[in-house]
PASEBA-1860 file (N, C-alpha, C; in nm, 3 decimals):
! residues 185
1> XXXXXXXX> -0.887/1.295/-1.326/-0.789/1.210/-1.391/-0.759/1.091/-1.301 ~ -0.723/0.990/-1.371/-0.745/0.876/-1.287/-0.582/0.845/-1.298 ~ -0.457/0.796/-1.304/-0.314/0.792/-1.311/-0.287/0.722/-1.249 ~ -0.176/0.626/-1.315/-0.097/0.478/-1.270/0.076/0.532/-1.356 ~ 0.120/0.446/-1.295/0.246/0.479/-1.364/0.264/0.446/-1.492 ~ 0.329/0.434/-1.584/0.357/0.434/-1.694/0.398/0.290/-1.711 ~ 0.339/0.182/-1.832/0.328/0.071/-1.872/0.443/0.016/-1.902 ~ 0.559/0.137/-1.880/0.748/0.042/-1.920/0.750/-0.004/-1.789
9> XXXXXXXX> 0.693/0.052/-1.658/0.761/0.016/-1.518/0.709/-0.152/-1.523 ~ 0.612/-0.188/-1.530/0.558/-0.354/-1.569/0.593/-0.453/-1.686 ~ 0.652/-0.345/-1.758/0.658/-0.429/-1.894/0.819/-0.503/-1.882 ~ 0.882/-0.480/-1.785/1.038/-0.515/-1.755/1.001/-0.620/-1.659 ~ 0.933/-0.648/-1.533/0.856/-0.751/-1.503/0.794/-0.804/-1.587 ~ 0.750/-0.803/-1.707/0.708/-0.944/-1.785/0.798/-0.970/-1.894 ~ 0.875/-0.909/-1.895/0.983/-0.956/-1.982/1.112/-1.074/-1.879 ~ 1.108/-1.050/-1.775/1.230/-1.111/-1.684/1.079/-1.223/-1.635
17> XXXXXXXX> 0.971/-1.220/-1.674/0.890/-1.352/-1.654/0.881/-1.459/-1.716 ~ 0.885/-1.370/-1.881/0.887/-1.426/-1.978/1.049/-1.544/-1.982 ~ 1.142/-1.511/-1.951/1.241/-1.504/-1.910/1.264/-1.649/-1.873 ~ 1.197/-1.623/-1.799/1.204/-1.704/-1.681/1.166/-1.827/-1.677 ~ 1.052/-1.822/-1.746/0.916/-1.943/-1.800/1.041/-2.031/-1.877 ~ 1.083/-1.959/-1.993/1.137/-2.012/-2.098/1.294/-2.055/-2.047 ~ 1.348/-2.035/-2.023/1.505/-2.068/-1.974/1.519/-2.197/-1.928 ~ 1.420/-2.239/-1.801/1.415/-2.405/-1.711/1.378/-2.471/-1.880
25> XXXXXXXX> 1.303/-2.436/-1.940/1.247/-2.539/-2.024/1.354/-2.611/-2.124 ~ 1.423/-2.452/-2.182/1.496/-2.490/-2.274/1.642/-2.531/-2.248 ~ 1.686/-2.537/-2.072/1.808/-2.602/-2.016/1.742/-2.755/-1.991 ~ 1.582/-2.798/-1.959/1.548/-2.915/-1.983/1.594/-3.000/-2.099 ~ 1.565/-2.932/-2.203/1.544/-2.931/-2.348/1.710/-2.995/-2.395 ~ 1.799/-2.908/-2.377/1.927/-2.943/-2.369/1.985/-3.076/-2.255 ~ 1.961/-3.101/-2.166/1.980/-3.182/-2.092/1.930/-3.322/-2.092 ~ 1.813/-3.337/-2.161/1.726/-3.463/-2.234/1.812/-3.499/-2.366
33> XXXXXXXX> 1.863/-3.382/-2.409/1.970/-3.418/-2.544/2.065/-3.476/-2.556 ~ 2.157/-3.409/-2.411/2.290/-3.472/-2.447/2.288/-3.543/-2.299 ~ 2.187/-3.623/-2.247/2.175/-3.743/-2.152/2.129/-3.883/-2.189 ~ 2.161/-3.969/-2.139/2.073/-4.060/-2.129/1.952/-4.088/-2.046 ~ 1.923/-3.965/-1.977/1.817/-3.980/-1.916/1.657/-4.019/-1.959 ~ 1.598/-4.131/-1.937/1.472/-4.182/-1.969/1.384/-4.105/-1.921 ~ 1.268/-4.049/-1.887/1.193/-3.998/-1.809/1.085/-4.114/-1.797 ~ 1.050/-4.126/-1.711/0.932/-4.258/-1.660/0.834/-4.164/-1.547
41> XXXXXXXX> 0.772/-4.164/-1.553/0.685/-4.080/-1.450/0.655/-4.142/-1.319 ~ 0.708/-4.259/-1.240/0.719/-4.312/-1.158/0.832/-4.283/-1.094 ~ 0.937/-4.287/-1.148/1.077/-4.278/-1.094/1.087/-4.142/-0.996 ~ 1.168/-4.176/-0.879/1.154/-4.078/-0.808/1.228/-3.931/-0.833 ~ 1.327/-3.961/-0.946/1.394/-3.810/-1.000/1.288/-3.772/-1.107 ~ 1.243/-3.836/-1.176/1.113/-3.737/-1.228/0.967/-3.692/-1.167 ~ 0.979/-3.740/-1.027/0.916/-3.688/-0.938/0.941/-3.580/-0.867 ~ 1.054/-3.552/-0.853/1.181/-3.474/-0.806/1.131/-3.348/-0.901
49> XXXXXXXX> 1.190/-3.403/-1.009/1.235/-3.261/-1.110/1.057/-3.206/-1.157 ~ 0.981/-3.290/-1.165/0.877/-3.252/-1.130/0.806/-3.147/-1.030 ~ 0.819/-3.178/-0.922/0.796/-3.064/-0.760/0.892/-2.960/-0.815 ~ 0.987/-2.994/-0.837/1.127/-2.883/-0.814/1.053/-2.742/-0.931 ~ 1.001/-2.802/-1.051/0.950/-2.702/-1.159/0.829/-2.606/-1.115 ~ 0.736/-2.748/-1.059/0.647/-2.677/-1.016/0.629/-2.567/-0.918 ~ 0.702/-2.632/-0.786/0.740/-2.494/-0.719/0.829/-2.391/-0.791 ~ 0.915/-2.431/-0.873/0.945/-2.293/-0.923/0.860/-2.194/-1.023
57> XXXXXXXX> 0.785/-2.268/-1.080/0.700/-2.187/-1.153/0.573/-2.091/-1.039 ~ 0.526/-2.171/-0.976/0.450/-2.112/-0.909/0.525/-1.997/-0.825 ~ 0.648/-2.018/-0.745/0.721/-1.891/-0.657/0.726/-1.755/-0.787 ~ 0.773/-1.786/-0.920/0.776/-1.693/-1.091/0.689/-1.610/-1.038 ~ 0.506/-1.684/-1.051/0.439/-1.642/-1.074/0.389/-1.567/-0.972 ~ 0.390/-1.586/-0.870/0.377/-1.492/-0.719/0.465/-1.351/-0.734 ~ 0.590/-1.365/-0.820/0.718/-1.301/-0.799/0.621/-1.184/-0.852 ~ 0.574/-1.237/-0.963/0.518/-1.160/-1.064/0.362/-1.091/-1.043
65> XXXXXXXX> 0.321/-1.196/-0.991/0.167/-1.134/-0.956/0.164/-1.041/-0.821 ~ 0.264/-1.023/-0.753/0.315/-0.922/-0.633/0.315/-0.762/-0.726 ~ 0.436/-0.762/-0.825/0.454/-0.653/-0.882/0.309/-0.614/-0.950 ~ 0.238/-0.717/-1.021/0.098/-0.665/-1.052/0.038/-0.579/-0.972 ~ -0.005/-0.644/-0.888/-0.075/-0.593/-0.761/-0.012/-0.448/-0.760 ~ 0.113/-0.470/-0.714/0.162/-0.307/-0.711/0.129/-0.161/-0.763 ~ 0.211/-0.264/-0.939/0.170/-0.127/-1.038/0.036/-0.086/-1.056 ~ -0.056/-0.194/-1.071/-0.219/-0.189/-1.063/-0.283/-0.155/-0.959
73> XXXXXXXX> -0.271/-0.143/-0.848/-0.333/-0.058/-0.720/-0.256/0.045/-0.709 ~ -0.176/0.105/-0.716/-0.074/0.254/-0.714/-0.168/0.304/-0.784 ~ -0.258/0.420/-0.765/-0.345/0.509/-0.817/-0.338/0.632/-0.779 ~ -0.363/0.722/-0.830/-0.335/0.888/-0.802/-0.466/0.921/-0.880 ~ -0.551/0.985/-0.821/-0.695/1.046/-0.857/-0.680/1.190/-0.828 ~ -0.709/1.275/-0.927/-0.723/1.424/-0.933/-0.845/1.486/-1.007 ~ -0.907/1.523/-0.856/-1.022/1.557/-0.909/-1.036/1.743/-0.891 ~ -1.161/1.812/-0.925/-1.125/1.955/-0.917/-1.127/2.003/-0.784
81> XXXXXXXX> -1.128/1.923/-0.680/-1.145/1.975/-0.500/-1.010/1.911/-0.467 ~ -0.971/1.779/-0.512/-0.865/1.709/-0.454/-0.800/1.642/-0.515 ~ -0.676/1.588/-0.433/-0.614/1.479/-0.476/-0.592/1.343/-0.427 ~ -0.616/1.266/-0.452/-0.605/1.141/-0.396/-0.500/1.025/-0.420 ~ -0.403/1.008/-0.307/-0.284/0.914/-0.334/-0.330/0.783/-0.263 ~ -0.354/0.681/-0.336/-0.339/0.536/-0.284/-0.248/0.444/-0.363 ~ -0.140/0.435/-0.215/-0.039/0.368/-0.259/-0.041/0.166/-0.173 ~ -0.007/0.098/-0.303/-0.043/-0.047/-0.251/0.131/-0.083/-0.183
89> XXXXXXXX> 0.090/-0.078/-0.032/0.243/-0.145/0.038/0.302/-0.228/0.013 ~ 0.222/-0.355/0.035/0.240/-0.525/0.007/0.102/-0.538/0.005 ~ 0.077/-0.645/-0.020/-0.099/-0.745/-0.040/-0.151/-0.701/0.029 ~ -0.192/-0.694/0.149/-0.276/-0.597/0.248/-0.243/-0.543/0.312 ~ -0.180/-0.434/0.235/-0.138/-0.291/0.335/-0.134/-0.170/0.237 ~ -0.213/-0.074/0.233/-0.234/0.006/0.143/-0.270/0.147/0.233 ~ -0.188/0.210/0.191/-0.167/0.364/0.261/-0.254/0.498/0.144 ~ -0.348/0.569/0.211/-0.421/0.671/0.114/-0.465/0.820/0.172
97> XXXXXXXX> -0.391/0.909/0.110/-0.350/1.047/0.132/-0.447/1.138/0.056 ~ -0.514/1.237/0.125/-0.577/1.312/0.015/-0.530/1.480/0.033 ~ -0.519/1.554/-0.085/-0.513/1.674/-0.040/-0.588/1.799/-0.130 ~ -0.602/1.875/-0.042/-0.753/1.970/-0.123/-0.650/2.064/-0.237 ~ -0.726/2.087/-0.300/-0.665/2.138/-0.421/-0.600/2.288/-0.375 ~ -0.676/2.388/-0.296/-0.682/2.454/-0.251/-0.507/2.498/-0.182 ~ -0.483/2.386/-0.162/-0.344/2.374/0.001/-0.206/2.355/-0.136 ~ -0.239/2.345/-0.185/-0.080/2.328/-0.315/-0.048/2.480/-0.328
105> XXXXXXXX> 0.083/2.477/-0.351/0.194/2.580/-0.338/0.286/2.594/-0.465 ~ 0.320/2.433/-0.492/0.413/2.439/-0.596/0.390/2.324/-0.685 ~ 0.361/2.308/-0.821/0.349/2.159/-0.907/0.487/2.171/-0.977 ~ 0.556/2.081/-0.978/0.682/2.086/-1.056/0.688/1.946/-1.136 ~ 0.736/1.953/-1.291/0.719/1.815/-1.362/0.897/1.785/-1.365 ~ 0.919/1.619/-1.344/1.054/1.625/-1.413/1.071/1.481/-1.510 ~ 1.157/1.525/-1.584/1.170/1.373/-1.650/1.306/1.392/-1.698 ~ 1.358/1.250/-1.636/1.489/1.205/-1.587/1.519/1.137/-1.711
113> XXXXXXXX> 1.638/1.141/-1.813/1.700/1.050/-1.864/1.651/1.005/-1.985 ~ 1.718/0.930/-2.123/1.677/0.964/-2.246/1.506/0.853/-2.261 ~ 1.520/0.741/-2.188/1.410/0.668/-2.233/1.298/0.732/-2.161 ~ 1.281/0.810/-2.045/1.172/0.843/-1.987/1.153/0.980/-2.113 ~ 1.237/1.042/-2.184/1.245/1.133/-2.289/1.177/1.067/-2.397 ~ 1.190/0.945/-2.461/1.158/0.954/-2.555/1.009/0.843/-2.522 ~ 0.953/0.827/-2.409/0.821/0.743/-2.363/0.724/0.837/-2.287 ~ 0.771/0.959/-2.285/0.686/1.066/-2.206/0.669/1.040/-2.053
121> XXXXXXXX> 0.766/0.961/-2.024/0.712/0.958/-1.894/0.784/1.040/-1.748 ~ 0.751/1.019/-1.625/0.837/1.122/-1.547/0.788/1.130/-1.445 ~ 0.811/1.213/-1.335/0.760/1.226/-1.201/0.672/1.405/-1.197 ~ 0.580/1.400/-1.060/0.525/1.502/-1.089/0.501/1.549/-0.908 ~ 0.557/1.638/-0.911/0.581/1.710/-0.736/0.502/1.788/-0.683 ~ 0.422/1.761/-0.598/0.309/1.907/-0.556/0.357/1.901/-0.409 ~ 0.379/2.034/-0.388/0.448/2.085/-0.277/0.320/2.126/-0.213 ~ 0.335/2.127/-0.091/0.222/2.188/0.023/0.255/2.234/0.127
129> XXXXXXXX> 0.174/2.339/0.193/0.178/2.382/0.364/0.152/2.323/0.438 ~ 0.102/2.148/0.391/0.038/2.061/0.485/0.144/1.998/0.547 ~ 0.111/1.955/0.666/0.230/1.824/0.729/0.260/1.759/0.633 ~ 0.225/1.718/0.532/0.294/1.602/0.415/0.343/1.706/0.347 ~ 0.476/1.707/0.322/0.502/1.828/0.250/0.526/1.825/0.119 ~ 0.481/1.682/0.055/0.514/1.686/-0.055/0.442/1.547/-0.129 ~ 0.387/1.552/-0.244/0.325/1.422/-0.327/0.351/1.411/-0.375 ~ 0.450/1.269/-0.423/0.516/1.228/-0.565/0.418/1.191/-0.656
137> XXXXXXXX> 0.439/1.174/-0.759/0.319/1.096/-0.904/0.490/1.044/-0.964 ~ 0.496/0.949/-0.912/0.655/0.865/-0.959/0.583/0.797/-1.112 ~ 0.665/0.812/-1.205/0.698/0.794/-1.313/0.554/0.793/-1.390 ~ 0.494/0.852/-1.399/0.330/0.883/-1.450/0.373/0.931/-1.621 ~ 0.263/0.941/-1.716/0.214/0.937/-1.867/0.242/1.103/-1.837 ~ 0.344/1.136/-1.985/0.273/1.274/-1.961/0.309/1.380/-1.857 ~ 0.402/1.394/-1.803/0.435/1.463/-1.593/0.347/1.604/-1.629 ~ 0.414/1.663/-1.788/0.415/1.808/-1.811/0.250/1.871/-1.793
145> XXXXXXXX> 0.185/1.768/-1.910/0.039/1.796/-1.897/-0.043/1.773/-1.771 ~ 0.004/1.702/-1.688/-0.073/1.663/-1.547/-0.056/1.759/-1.458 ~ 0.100/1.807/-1.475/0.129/1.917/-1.406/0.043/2.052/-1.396 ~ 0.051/2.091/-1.562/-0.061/2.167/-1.600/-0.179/2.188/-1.576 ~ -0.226/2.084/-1.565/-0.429/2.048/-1.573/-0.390/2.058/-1.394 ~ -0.307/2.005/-1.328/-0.311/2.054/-1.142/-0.294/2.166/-1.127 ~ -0.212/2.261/-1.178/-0.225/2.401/-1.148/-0.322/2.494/-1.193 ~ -0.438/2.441/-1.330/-0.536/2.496/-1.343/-0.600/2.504/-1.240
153> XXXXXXXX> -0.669/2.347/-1.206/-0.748/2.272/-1.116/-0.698/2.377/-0.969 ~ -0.618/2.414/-0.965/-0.573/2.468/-0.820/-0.568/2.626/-0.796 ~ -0.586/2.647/-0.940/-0.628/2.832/-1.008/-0.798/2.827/-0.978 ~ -0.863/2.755/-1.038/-1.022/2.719/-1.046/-1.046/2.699/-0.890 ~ -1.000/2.616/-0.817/-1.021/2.623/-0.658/-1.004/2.749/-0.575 ~ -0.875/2.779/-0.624/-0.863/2.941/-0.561/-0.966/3.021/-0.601 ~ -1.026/3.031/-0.716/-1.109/3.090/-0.766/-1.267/3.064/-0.689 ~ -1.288/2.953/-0.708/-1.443/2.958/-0.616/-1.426/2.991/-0.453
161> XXXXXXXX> -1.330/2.941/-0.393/-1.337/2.994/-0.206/-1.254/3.136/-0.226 ~ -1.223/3.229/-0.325/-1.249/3.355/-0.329/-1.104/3.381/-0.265 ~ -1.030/3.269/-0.272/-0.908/3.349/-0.238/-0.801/3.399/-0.330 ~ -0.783/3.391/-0.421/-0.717/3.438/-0.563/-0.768/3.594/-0.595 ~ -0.888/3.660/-0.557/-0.914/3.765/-0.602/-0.961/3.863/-0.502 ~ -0.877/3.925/-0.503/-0.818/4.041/-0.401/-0.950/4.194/-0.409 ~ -0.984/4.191/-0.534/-1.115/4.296/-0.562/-1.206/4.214/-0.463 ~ -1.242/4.075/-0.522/-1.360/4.094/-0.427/-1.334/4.037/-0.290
169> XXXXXXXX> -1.237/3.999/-0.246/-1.214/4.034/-0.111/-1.257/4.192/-0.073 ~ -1.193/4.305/-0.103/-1.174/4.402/-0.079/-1.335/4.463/-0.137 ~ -1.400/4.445/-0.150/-1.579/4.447/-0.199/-1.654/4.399/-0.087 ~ -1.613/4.256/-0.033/-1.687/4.206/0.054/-1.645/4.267/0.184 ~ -1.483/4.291/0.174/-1.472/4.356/0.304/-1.591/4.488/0.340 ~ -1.559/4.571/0.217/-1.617/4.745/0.237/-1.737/4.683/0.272 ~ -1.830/4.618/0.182/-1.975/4.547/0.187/-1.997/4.559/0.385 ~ -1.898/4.415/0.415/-1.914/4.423/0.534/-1.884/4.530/0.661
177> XXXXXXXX> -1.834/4.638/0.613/-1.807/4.736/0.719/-1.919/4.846/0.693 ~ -1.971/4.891/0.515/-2.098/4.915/0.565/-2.212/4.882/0.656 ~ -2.235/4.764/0.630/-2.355/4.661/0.716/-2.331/4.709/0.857 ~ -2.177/4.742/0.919/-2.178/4.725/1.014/-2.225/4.871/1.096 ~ -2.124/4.968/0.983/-2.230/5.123/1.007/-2.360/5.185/1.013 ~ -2.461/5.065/0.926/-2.542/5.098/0.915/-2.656/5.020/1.050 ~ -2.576/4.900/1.114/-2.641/4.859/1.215/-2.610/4.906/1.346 ~ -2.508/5.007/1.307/-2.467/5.074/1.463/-2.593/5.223/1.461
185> X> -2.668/5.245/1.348/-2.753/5.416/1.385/-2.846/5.342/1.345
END
């Protein structure tokens, strides 16, 4: 599974962009109305208010293409051996955690509050014996089913390195203490 957070956490950044774009224009808009102001493209206040837009549009769009970056590099990969957390810091600084499927203890799903209720979305907790004692999946599609498909994924792991099943431990043990009787005569 490949997992990003859920498309409301960005969609509130392009709405306060949207926002944003539109507001300078339409206080322009009003201010050309009830002024006498000429605009001449020489004059040094429409040179002025000129720079002044432009840098503000461009700082918008940084504001905005920062949070991109964010929500769009924040990735959580779960595969059937592992898990993989790469989290984007700032522009070049990106921190990435992996942990074997094997080492989880506890998956717990939660979802906080009526809109993460009615958008499916939520956080998802895997507890471990490792020094990191814990991996968020902050506000992810779904917490319940991801949760699920990780504790399979972590049943199926236990299952192939043979530690979930206690018979054939206790098979391979006897196995091996024959071998060992039979190489002592």
């Amino acid at each position: 599974m490949l997992l990003r957070r859920h498309w409301h956490e960005i969609i509130g950044y392009f709405l306060v962009l949207i926002l944003e774009i539109v507001l300078p224009i339409i206080i322009f808009i009003v201010f050309l109305r009830f002024t006498e102001f000429v605009w001449d493209k020489d004059s040094p206040i429409s040179v002025l208010i000129f720079f002044s837009a432009s840098s503000y549009y461009l700082f918008i769009w940084l504001f905005f293409f920062h949070h991109w970056i964010d929500y769009y590099l924040d990735v959580w990969v779960v595969t059937d051996q592992r898990i993989i957390n790469i989290e984007q810091k700032a522009l070049f600084s990106r921190t990435v955690s992996e942990l074997n499927m094997s080492t989880i203890q506890d998956v717990t799903s939660e979802v906080k509050g009526k809109l993460a209720t009615i958008l499916k979305f939520g956080d998802v907790h895997i507890q471990t014996a490792a020094e990191e004692k814990r991996f968020v999946f902050e506000k992810i599609p779904n917490p319940q089913e991801v949760a699920t498909k990780i504790t399979e994924l972590h049943r199926l792991a236990e299952h192939k390195n043979g530690l979930n099943n206690p018979t054939s431990q206790l098979q391979n043990d006897q196995s091996e203490a024959k071998d060992n009787v039979s190489q002592t005569f």
